[in-house]
C-alpha positions in Angstrom: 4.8 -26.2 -10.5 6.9 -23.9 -8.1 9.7 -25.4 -6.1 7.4 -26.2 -3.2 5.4 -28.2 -5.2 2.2 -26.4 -5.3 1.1 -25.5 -8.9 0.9 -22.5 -9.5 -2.7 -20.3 -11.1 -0.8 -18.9 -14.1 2.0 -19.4 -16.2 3.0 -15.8 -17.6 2.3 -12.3 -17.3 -0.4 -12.1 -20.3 -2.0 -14.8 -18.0 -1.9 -12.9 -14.6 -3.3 -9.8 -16.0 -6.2 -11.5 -17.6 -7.3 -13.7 -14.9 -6.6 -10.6 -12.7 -8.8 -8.2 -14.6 -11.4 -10.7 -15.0 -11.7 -10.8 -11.3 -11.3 -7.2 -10.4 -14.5 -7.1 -13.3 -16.6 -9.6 -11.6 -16.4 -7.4 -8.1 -17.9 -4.6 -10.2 -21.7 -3.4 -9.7 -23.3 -4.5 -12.9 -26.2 -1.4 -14.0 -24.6 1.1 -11.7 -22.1 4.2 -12.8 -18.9 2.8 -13.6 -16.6 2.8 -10.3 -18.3 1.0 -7.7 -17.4 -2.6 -6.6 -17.8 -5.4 -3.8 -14.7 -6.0 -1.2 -14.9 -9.8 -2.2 -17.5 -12.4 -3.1 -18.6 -12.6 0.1 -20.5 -9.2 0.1 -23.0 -7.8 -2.0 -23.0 -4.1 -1.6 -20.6 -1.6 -3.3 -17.7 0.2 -1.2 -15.6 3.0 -2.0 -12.3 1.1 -0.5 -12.6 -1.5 -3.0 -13.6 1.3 -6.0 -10.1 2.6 -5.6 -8.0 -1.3 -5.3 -9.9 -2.0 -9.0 -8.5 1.5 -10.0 -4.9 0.7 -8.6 -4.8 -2.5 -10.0 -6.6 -1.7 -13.5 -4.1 1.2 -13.6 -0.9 -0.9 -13.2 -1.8 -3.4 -15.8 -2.8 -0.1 -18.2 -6.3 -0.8 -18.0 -7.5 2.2 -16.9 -6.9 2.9 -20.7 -9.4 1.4 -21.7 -11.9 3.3 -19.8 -14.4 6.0 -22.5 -14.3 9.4 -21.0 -17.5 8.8 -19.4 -16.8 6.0 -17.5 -13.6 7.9 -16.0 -16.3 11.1 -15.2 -18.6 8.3 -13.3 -15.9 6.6 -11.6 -14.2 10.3 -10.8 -17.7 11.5 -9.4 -18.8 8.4 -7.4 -15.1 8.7 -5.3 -15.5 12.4 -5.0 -19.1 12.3 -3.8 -18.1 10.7 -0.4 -16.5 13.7 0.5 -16.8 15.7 3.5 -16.1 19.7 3.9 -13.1 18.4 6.2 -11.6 17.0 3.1 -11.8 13.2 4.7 -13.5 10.8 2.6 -16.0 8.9 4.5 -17.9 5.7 3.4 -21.5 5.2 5.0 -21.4 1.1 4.0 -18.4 0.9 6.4 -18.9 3.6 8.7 -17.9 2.2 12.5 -16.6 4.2 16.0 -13.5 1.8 14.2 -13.2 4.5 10.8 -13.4 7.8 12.7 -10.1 6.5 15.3 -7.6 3.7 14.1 -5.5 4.7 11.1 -4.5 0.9 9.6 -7.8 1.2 8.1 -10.5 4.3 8.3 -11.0 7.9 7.3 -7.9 9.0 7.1 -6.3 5.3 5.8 -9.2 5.5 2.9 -8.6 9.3 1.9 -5.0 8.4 1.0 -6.6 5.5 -1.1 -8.9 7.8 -2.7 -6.0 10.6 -3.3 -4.2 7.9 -5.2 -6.9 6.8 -7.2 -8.4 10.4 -8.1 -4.8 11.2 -9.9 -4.9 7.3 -11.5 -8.2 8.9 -13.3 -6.5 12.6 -14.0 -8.7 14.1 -11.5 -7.9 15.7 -8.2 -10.0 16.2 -4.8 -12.2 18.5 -4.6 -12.0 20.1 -1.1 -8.6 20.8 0.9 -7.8 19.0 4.2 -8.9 21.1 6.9 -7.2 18.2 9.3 -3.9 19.4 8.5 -4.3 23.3 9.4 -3.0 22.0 13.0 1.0 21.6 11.6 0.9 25.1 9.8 2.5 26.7 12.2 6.2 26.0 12.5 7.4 23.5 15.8 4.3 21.4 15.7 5.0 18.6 13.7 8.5 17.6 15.8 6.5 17.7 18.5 3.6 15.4 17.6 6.3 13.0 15.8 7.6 12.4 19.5 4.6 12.3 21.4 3.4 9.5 19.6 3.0 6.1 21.2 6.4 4.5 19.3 7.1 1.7 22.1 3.1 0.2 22.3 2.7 -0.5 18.7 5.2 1.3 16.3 3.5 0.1 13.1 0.0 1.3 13.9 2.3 4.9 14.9 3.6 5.1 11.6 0.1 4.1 9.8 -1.0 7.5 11.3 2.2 9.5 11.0 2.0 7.9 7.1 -1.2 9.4 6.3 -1.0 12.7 7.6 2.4 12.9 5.8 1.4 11.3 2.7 -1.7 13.8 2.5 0.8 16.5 3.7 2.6 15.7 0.3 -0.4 15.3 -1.8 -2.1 19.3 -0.5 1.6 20.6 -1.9 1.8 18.9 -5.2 -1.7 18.7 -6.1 -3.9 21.1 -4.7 -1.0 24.1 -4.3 -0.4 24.2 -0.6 3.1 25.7 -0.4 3.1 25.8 3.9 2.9 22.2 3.7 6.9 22.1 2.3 7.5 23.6 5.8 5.4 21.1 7.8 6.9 17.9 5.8 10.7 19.6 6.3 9.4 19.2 10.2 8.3 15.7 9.9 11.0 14.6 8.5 13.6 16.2 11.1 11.0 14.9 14.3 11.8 11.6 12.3 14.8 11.1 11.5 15.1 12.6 15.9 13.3 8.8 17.0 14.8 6.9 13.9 17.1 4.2 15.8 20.9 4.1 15.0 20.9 1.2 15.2 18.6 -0.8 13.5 17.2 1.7 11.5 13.7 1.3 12.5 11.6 3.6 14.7 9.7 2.0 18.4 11.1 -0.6 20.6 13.9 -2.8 19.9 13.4 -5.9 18.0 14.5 -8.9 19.1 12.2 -11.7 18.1 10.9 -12.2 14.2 7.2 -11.0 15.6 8.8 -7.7 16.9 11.4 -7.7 13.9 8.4 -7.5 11.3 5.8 -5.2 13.3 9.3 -3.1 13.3 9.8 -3.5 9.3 6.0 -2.9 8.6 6.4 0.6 10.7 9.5 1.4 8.3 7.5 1.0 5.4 5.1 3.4 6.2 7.5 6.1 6.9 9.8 5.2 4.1 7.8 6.1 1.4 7.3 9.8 2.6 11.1 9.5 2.2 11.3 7.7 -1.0 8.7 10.2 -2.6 10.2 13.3 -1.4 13.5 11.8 -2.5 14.9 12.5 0.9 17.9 10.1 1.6 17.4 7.5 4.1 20.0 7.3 7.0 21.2 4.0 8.3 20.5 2.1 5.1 22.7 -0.7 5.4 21.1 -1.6 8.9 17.4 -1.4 7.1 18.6 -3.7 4.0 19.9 -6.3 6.8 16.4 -5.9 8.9 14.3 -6.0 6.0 16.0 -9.5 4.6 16.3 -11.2 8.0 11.8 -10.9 7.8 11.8 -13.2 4.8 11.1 -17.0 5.5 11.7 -20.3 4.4 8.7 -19.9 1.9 9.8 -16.9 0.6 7.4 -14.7 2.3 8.1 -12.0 4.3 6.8 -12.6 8.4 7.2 -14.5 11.3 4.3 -17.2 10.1 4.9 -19.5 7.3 1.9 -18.2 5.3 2.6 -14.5 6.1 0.4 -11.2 4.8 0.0 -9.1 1.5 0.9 -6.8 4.4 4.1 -8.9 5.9 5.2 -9.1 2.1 5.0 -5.7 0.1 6.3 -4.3 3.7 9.6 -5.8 2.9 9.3 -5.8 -0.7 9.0 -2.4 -1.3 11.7 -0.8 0.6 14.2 -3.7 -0.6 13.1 -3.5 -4.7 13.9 0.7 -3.9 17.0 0.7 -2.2 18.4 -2.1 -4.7 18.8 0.9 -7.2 20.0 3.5 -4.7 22.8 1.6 -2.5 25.0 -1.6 -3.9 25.4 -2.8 -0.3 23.5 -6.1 -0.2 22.6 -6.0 -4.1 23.3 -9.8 -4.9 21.3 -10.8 -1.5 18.2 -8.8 -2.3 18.1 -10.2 -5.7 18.5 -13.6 -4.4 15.6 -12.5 -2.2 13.4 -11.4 -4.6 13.6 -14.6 -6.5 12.3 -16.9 -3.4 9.8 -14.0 -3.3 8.0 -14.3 -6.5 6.5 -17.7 -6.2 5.5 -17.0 -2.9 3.8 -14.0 -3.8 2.1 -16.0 -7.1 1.2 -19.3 -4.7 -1.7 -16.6 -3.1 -3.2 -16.0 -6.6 -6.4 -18.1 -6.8 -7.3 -19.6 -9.9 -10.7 -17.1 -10.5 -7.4 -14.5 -10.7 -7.9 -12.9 -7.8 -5.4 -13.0 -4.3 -5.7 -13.7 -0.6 -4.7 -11.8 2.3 -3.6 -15.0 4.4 -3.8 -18.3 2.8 -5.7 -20.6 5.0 -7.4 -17.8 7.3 -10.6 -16.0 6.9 -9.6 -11.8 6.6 -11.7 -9.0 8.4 -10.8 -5.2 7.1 -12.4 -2.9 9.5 -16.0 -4.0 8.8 -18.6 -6.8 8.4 -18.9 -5.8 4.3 -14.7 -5.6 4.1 -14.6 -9.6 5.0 -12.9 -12.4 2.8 -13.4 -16.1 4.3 -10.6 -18.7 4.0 -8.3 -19.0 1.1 -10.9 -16.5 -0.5 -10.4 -13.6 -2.8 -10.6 -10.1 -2.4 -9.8 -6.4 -3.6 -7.1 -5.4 -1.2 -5.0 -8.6 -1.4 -5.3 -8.4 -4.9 -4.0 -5.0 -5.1 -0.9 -5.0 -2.9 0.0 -8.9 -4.4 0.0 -7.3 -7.8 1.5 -4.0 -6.4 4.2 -6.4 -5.1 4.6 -8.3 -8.7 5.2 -4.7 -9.8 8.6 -4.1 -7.4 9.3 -7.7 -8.1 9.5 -7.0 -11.8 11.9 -3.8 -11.5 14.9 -6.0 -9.4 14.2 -9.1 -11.3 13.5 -7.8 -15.1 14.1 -11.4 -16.9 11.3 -12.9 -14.8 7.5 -13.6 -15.5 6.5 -10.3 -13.7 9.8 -8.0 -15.3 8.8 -8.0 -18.7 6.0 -6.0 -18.8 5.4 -2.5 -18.9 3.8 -1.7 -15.3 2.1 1.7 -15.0 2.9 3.8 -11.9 1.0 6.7 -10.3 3.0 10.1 -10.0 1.1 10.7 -6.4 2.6 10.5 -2.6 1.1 6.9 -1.4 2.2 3.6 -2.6 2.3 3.4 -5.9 4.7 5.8 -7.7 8.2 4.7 -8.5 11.4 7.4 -8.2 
């Protein structure tokens, strides 16, 4: 039983993973190539979003070990047959005027997923990103950092100014694109150019827990490209006190009591980083991570799987991406188990800190440096 008097779905590690897996199984396409899956148990048709959250999460419990060399050349073709001569990879079971414009969730929000999950498998994609030719040339990138819309909606912003980065990254390291060293150098100086003094954060200020998270969920998009480039963060202090003051009563991380996977890995990340690279706040963010965990665990269900928002239905981007309430499905589970992962690394004597999580050396979410 946790200390708000819920019981909890598992009692160890060993237990997690094995419910977990289970689940992530039962979304898989029985008599199909291996790789394809179903979003959630409310849909019956396989999409390639949820092929690459069974990777992520099969690869951090070292499942993906498992796997014969054929099933890792079916699941390797299925991803890279979606796509295009652009480079994006596009889905027809979700495809929506949504995919092709938003970047929470879409072309360019999937092609990162798909990056991550290609190098989980050993493989890399096939085509190069013709949607980055634009920042080749020296200049652009500063000025498309500050023409972006930072004081509408600074987390959606940062979702787009994470992927081209994070794709940026992935064209130089894996598919031998040295001009894109050039173009991240100028992201990261048209960043760090809107990055506020003082708070840390990039958009409008924030001075209500609503505007305080959106604000936090924008930094975690554009800390990563930081964290994975191992480019120091400026105004750290001020982003450990921002990213604390998000956490609630229940331990979750957002303005509503039964906050997101999003809300919580937002704030989770950056703090379970910067706990090994600054000592200012080290005893708070531990303390943090401790009313964290249960939290995190109370939105495991018991057939192992996780929910975006306990008590509310979930709709990703499209009809076949839907999760009713207090229902299971592939994202949640990912980023909740992601989330055990940072857990773990700030609090090793825990449930989640003994075990040997398996991290992906590719720009995205889940590498650790």
């Amino acid at each position: 039983m946790s200390r708000h008097g819920t019981y909890l779905p598992a009692r160890n590690i060993t237990e997690i993973r094995e419910k977990t897996l289970r689940y992530v199984e039962s979304m898989r396409i029985q008599g199909r190539p291996h790789g394809q899956y179903r979003y959630s148990a409310s849909n019956e048709d396989p999409v390639l979003y949820a092929s690459t959250y069974a990777c992520l999460v099969r690869h951090l419990y070292g499942d993906v070990d498992r796997l014969s060399e054929q099933e890792k050349r079916e699941w390797v073709d299925y991803m890279q047959s979606h796509q295009s001569d652009d480079g994006l990879f596009r889905d027809p079971a979700i495809g929506n005027r949504l995919a092709n414009s938003v970047d929470w969730w879409g072309w360019r929000h999937l092609t990162v997923h798909v990056t991550l999950a290609l190098a989980a498998l050993g493989a890399v994609a096939q085509r190069r990103f013709q949607f980055l030719e634009r920042f080749r040339d020296r200049g652009c990138m500063p000025r498309w950092v500050e023409s972006r819309r930072w004081k509408d909606n600074p987390a959606n912003v940062s979702n787009e100014i994470q992927n081209f980065g994070t794709l940026l990254q992935y064209t130089r390291d894996f598919q031998g694109e040295t001009w894109a060293e050039n173009a991240l150098n100028d992201l990261f100086d048209g960043l760090d150019a809107v990055q506020d003094s003082e708070t840390g954060l990039w958009g409008n200020r924030f001075d209500t827990p609503a505007l305080l998270s959106n604000g936090v969920q924008a930094g975690y998009h554009l800390w990563l490209l930081y964290f994975y480039d191992r480019k120091p963060l400026r105004f750290v202090e001020r982003i450990v006190d921002n990213c604390l003051a998000t956490q609630n009563e229940l331990g979750g991380f957002g303005p509503f009591l039964n906050s997101s996977a999003c809300e919580d890995i937002d704030s989770i990340d950056p703090l379970a980083r910067l706990y090994f690279v600054t000592s200012y706040g080290k005893g708070r963010i531990h303390s943090s991570m401790e009313r964290a965990l249960n939290w995190v665990l109370a939105n495991m269900n018991t057939d192992g799987g996780f929910v975006f928002r306990r008590y509310e239905p979930f709709l990703y981007g499209h009809g076949s991406m839907f999760s009713g309430t207090n229902r299971s499905a592939m994202f949640p589970t990912w980023f909740r188990t992601l989330s055990f992962a940072w857990l773990g690394k700030v609090l090793p004597s825990s449930i989640v800190g003994g075990f040997d999580w398996r991290f992906v050396e590719c720009p995205g979410y889940q590498f650790w440096r």
